[in-house]
KOLTINU-364445 format. One record per residue (C-alpha): x, y, z; residue in one letter. Coordinates in pm, whole numbers, plus 50000, padded with zeros to 5 digits. Example, Ala and Ser with C-alpha at 12.3 -4.5 7.8 and 13.67 -1.06 7.14 Angstrom:
2
512304955050780A
513674989450714S
***
This chain:
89
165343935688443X
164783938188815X
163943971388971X
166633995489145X
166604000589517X
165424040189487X
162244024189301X
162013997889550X
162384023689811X
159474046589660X
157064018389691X
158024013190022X
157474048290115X
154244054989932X
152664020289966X
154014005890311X
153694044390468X
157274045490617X
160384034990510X
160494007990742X
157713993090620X
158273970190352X
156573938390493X
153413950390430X
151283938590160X
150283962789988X
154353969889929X
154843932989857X
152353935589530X
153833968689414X
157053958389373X
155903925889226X
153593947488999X
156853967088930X
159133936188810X
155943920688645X
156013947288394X
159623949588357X
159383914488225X
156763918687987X
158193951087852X
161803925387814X
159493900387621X
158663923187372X
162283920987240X
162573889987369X
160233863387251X
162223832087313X
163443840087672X
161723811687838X
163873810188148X
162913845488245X
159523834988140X
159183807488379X
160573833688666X
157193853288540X
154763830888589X
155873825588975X
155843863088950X
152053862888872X
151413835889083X
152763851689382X
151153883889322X
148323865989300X
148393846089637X
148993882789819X
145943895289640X
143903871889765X
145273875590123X
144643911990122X
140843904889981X
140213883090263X
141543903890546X
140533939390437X
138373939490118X
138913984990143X
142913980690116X
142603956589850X
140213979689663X
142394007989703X
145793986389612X
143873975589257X
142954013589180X
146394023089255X
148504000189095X
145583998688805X
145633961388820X
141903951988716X
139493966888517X
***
């Protein structure tokens, strides 16, 4: 269910622009993005898991709170974050 650390380190590396740099927002909402959809995929077998489906709402919600960080500060990074990770329509 969560995400290995080579796929954590590829989101670091194309999102954060170094290795290093995994502080960065942008990185913060990809890998959040990443386990997001790791549990959804799991709820398609798993339809009664509401533990895990608590741990996905604070998911979203957290997500959600960096998104609207990044909006405020740079409205051209969060533009490019959405396209990327292909977030909103």
């Amino acid at each position: 269910m969560s995400i290995t650390t080579e796929r954590t380190a590829e989101l670091v590396k194309q999102f954060g622009g170094s290795e290093a740099n995994s502080g960065k927002t942008e990185v913060q909402v990809a890998i959040l993005t990443d386990r997001i959809r790791n549990l959804t995929e799991h709820f398609k077998t798993n339809k009664q898991d509401n533990h895990s489906r608590r741990g996905l709402i604070r998911l979203v919600n957290q997500r959600r709170t960096l998104l609207a960080y990044l909006r405020k500060k740079d409205e051209t990074r969060y533009v490019g974050v959405i396209k990327a990770l292909g977030l909103r329509k």
